[in-house]
C-alpha positions in Angstrom: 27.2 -22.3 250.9 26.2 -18.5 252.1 25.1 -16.2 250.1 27.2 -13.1 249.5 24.3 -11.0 250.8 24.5 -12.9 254.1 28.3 -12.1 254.4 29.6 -10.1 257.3 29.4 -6.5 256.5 32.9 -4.4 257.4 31.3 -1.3 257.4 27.9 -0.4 258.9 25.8 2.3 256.4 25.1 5.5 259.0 21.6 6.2 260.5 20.5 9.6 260.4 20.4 11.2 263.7 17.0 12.9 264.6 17.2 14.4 267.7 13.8 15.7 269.8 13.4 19.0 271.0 13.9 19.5 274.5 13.2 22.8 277.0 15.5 23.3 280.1 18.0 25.0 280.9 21.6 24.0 279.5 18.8 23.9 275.8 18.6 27.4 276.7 22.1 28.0 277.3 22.7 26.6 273.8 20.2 29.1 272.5 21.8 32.0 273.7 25.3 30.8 273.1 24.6 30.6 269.2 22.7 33.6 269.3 26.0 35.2 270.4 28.3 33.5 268.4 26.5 33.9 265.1 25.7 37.6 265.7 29.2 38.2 266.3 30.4 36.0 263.2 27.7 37.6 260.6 27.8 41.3 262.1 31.1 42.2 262.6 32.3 42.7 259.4 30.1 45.8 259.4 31.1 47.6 262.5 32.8 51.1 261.8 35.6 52.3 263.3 37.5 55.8 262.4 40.8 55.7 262.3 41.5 58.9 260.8 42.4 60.0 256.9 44.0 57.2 254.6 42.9 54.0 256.6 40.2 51.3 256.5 37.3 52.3 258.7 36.1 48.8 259.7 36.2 47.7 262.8 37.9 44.1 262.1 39.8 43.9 258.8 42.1 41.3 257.7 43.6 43.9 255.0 45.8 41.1 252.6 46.4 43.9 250.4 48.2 45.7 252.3 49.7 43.0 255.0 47.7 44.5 257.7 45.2 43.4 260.7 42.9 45.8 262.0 40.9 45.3 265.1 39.3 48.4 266.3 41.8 50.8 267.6 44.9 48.1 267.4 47.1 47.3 263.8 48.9 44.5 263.7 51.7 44.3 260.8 53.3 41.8 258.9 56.6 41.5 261.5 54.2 41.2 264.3 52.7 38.1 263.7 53.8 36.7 267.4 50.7 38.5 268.4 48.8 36.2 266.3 51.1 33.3 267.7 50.4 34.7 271.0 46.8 34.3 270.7 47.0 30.7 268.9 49.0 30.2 271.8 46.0 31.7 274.2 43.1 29.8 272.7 45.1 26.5 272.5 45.4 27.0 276.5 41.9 28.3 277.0 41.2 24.4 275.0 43.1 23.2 277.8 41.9 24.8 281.0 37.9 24.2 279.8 38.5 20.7 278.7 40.3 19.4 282.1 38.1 21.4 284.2 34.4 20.2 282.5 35.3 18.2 279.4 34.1 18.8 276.1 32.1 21.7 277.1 34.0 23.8 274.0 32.4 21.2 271.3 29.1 21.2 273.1 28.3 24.9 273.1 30.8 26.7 271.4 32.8 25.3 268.5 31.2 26.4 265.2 30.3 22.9 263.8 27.9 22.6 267.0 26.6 25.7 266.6 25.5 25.4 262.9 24.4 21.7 263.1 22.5 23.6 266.0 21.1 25.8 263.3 20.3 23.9 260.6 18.5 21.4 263.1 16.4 23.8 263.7 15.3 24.7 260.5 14.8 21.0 259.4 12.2 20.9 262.9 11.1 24.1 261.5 10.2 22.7 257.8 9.7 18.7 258.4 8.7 18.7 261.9 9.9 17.0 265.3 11.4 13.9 265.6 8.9 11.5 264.4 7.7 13.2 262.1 11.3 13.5 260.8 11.7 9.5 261.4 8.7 8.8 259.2 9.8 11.2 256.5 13.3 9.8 256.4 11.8 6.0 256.6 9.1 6.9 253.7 10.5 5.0 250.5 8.1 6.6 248.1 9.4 11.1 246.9 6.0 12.1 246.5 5.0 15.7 246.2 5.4 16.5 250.1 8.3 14.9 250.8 10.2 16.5 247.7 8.3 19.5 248.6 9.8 19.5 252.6 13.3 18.4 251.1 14.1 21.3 248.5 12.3 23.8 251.3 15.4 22.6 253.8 18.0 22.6 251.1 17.4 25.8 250.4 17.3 27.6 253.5 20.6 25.8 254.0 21.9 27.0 251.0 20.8 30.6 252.7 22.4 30.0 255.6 25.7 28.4 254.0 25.4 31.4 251.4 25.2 33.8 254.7 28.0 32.0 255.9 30.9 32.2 253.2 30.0 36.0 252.8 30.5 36.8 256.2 33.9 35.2 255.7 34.9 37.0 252.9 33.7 40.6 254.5 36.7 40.4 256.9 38.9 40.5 254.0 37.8 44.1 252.4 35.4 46.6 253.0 32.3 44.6 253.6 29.6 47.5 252.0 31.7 48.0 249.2 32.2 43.9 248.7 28.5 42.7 249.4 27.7 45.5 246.3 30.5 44.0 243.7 29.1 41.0 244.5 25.4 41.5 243.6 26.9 43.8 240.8 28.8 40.9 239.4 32.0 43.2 240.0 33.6 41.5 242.6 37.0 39.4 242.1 36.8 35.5 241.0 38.6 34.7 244.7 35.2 35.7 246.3 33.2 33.6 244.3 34.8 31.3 244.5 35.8 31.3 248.5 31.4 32.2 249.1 30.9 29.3 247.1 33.8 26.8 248.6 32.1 27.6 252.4 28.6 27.5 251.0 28.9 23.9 249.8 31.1 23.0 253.0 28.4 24.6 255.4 25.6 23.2 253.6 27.4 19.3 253.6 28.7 19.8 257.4 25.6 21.2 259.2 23.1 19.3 256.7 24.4 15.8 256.2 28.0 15.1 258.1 26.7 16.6 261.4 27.7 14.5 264.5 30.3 12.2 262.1 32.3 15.6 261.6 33.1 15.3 265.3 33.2 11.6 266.0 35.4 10.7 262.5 37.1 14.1 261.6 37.8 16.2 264.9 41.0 15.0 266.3 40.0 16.6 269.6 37.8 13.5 270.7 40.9 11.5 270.8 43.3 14.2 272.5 41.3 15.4 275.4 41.7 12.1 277.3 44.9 13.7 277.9 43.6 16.6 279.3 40.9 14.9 281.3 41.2 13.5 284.9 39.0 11.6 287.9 37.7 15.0 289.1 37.0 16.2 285.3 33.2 17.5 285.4 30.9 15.7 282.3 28.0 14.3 282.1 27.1 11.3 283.5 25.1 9.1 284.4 24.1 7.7 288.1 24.1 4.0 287.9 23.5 3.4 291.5 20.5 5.3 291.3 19.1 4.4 288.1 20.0 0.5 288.0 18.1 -2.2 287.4 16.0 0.2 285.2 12.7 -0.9 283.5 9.3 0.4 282.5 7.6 1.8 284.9 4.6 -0.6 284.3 7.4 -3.1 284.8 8.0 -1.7 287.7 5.1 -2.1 289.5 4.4 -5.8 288.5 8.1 -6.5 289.9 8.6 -7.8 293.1 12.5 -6.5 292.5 13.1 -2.8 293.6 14.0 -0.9 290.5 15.8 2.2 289.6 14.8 5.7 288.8 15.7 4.9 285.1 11.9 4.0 283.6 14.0 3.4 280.2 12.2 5.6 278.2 14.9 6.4 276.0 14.5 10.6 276.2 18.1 11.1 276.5 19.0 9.2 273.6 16.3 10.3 271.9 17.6 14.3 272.5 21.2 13.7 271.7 22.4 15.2 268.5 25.2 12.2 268.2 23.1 9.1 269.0 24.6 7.5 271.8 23.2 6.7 275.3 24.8 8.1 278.6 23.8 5.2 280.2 26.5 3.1 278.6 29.2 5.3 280.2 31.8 8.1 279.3 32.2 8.0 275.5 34.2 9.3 273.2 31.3 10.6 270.9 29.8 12.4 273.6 30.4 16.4 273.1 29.0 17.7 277.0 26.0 19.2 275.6 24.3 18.4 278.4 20.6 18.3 276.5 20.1 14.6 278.0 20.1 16.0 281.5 17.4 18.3 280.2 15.4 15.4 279.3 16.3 13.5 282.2 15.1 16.0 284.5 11.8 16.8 282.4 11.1 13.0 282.7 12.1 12.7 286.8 9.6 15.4 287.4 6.4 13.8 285.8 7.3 10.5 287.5 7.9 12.1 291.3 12.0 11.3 291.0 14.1 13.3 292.1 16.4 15.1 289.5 20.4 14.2 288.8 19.9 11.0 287.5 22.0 12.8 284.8 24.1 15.3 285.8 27.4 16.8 285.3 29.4 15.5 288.1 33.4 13.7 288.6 34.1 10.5 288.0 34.9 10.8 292.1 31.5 12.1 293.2 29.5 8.6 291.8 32.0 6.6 294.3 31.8 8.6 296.8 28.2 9.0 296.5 28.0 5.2 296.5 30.0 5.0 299.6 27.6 7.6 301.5 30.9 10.0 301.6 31.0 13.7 301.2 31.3 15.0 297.4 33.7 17.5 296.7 32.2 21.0 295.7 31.9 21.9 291.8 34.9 24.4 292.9 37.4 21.7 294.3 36.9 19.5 291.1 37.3 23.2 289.3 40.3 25.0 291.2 42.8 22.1 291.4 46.4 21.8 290.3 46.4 20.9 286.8 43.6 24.0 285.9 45.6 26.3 287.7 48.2 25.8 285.8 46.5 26.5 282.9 45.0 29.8 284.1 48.4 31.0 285.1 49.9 30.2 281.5 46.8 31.4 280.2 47.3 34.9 282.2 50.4 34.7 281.4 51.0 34.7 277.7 47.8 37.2 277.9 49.8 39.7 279.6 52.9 39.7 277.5 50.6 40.4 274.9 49.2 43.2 276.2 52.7 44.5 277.8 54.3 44.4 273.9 51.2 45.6 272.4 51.4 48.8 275.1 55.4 49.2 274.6 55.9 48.7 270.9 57.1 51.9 269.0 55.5 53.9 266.7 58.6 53.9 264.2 60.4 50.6 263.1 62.7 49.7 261.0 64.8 46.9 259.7 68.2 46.6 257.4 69.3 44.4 255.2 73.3 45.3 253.7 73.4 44.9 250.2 75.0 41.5 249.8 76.4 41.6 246.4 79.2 43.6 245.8 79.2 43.9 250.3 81.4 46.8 249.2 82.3 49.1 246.5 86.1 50.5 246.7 85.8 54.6 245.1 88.1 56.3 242.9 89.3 58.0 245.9 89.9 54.9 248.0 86.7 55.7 249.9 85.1 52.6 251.0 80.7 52.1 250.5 78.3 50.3 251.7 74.9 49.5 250.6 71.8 49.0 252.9 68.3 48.7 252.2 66.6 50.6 255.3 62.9 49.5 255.7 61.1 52.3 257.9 57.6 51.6 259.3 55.5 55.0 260.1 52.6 53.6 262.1 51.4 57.2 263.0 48.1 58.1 261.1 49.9 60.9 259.3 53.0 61.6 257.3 56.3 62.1 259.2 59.7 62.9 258.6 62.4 60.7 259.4 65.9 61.1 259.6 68.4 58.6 258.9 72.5 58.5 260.7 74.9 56.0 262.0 77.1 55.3 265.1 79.7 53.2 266.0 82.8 55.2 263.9 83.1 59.0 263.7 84.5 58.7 260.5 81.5 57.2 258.3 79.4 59.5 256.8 75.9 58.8 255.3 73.7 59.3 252.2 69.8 59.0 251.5 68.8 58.3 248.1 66.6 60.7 246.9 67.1 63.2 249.8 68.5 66.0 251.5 70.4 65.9 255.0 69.5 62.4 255.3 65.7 63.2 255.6 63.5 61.1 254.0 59.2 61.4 254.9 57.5 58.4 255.1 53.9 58.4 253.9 51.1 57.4 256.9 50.5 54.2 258.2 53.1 52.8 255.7 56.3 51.0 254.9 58.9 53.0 252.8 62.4 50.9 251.4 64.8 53.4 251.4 68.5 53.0 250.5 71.1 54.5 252.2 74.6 54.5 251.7 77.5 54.7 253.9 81.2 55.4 253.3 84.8 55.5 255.0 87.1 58.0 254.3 90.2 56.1 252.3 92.6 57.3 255.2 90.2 56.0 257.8 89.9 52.3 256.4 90.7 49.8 259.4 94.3 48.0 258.2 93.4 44.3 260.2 89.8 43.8 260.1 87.6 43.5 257.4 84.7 44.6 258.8 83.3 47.1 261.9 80.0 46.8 264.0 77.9 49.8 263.8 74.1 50.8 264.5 72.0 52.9 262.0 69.2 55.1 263.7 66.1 56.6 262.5 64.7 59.8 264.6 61.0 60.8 264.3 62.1 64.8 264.0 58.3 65.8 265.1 58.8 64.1 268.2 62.1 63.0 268.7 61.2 59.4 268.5 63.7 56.9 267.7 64.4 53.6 266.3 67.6 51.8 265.9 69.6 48.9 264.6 72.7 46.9 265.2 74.9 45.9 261.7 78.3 45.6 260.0 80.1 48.0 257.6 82.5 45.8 255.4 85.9 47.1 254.9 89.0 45.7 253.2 91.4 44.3 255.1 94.7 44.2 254.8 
């Protein structure tokens, strides 16, 4: 009878992964992509941008306060959230198009747990060493002084970096200057602790320890961009007809069989920051990074090969290729049906956007009747209506807007609070005002109940004007 230690195991415990550095191009691509995209994340917040008296002057502002979104010379208010929608609606088609033209090419440059597993890799190269050395750290049983020393040197410049990382979050909330002092000072409110030290601790576990499992277990992406993928998809791959039977290159030379390129030397396992091999095919783990073709072609040029062993390329160039056919160009496997259509929704919602963003008014408004009583029958058989008239000035100053009705001659208005239906809405604000309108006892409709009107606002500095549709509530008879 077995052992329970010799039972089958239904869940394997996780390797670290350890990738090696590697130099080439589509390496240095990375480096400049994160370069980019962590400048932009960490320095935005402090851009300045003057938008006059009585407003924020950062650049990028996601003012909760106040219900407002500020992005340099654009504001975006709280009943214009389809522009948000809009560009959900954008980047969830810009997924698309770069996923069925070259695969996962978002997750292996772009997306933001790449780049900061990117980072943090670096530093742990920086502090333990390459990948051996790492190997033999992680492998040594015994903490003695060095390798607690190497460990809490990591951890903390991950904490940095994580601690880095939640405050750049929470600048695009207020005034970044003002925040980063409150915060030192102790002044700052408990939300910002505690959101600095929520993303410090997830940064720190993501980029540190979770790495490639974030993106193999918790992504969904892995599992939806088969649906997005086709035969003439570019990835990475690898050239079995070239590379196969592969073998040492000692091996080689002893054999009387002709081998492959492939000398197995393991480099482009040993460079992949998710641990698996190209050679075993399209996988779903794999994120397009493309650093095994970096290694690859480092490896091809010591040994006299010739490079593209791994390469990005079609699932349609390796057959062709076999079959001594033509391949397609990188721009037929690009420019085909399914991408286009992508590019033209793409373009497509992009443009509304910018067509609404160019045409929306400077004034709004919205109203909302007064629900109970819907009417209020006078003394002298007048009838009265309630609204609640919400005006939007989005002009950078105070203006004066005036407040009438159409739809019935007879119907006279009243602002609360001011005179000849004038009412001046304070800049780059939203004013309830409430307005009332009455029929004249003689004028009151005998067979319907109720009367479709339009109330209009009118800018008087400019003559702009906003407008709209409602009911005035009678009492039919």
């Amino acid at each position: 009878m077995s052992s329970t230690d010799d039972a089958p195991k239904l869940y394997e415990a996780r390797e670290p992964v350890f990738p090696r550095r590697v130099k080439g191009p589509f390496r240095s691509l990375k480096w400049i992509i994160m370069a980019v995209t962590l400048g932009i994340y960490y320095l935005t917040p402090w851009i300045r941008f003057d938008r006059g008296p009585n407003l924020p002057d950062q650049a990028v502002l996601i003012d909760l306060a106040n219900r407002r979104f500020f992005f340099f010379w654009i504001e975006i208010w709280p009943h214009e959230f389809y522009f948000i929608a809009g560009l959900l609606i954008m980047a969830g088609l810009g997924l698309f198009l770069f996923t069925s033209a070259a695969g996962r090419v978002w997750c292996g440059y772009a997306c933001p747990q790449t780049v900061w597993t990117d980072l943090f890799i670096l530093v742990e190269r920086w502090v333990e060493g390459d990948r051996n050395a790492r190997l033999r750290l992680h492998r040594q049983k015994k903490m003695d002084f060095r390798k607690l020393r190497l460990r809490l040197t990591k951890w903390f410049l991950w904490l940095v970096i994580g601690a880095a990382t939640g405050g750049a979050w929470v600048f695009y909330f207020t005034d970044a200057p003002t925040l980063l002092v409150d915060l030192f000072t102790g002044q700052a409110h408990p939300l910002a602790y505690g959101t600095v030290i929520i993303l410090t601790l997830t940064t720190f576990f993501f980029g540190g320890f979770a790495r490639e499992q974030i993106c193999i277990y918790a992504c969904p992406w892995p599992r939806i961009q088969a649906a997005m993928m086709d035969e003439d998809t570019i990835v990475v791959g690898y050239r079995h007809w070239r590379g196969e039977p592969r073998g040492k290159a000692r091996k080689q030379a002893d054999s009387n069989v002709e081998m492959g390129d492939c000398i197995d030397c393991m480099a482009c396992v040993n460079v992949c920051p998710v641990g698996i091999d190209i050679r075993d095919g399209q996988q779903l783990e794999c994120i397009t990074c493309a650093l095994c073709i970096d290694a690859c072609d480092e490896i091809m040029d010591k040994i006299g090969k010739p490079r593209g062993l791994i390469d990005y390329m079609a699932l349609t160039d390796e057959a062709r290729e076999m079959s001594g056919q033509e391949v397609k160009s990188i721009w037929k496997h690009i420019f085909r049906p399914r991408t286009i259509l992508y590019t033209v929704l793409w373009a497509g919602v992009g443009i509304g956007l910018v067509v609404a963003l160019f045409i929306r008014p400077d004034i709004d408004m919205t109203v909302a009747p007064e629900r109970n009583p819907t009417f209020v029958v006078q003394s002298d058989g007048s009838i009265r209506n309630i609204y609640n008239v919400r005006l939007r000035n989005k002009h950078g100053d105070d203006r004066p807007f005036k407040i009438s009705v159409t739809g019935d001659p007879s119907l006279s208005v009243q602002v609360e609070g001011a005179e000849n239906q004038v009412v001046v809405v304070p800049a780059d604000e939203m004013k309830i005002q409430r307005v009332y309108i009455t029929a004249e006892a003689k004028s009151v409709p005998a067979t319907s109940d109720r009367s479709d009107i339009t109330i209009w606002v009118t800018d008087i500095s400019n003559n702009d004007r906003a407008h709209t549709a409602t009911v005035f509530n009678g009492r039919g008879q």
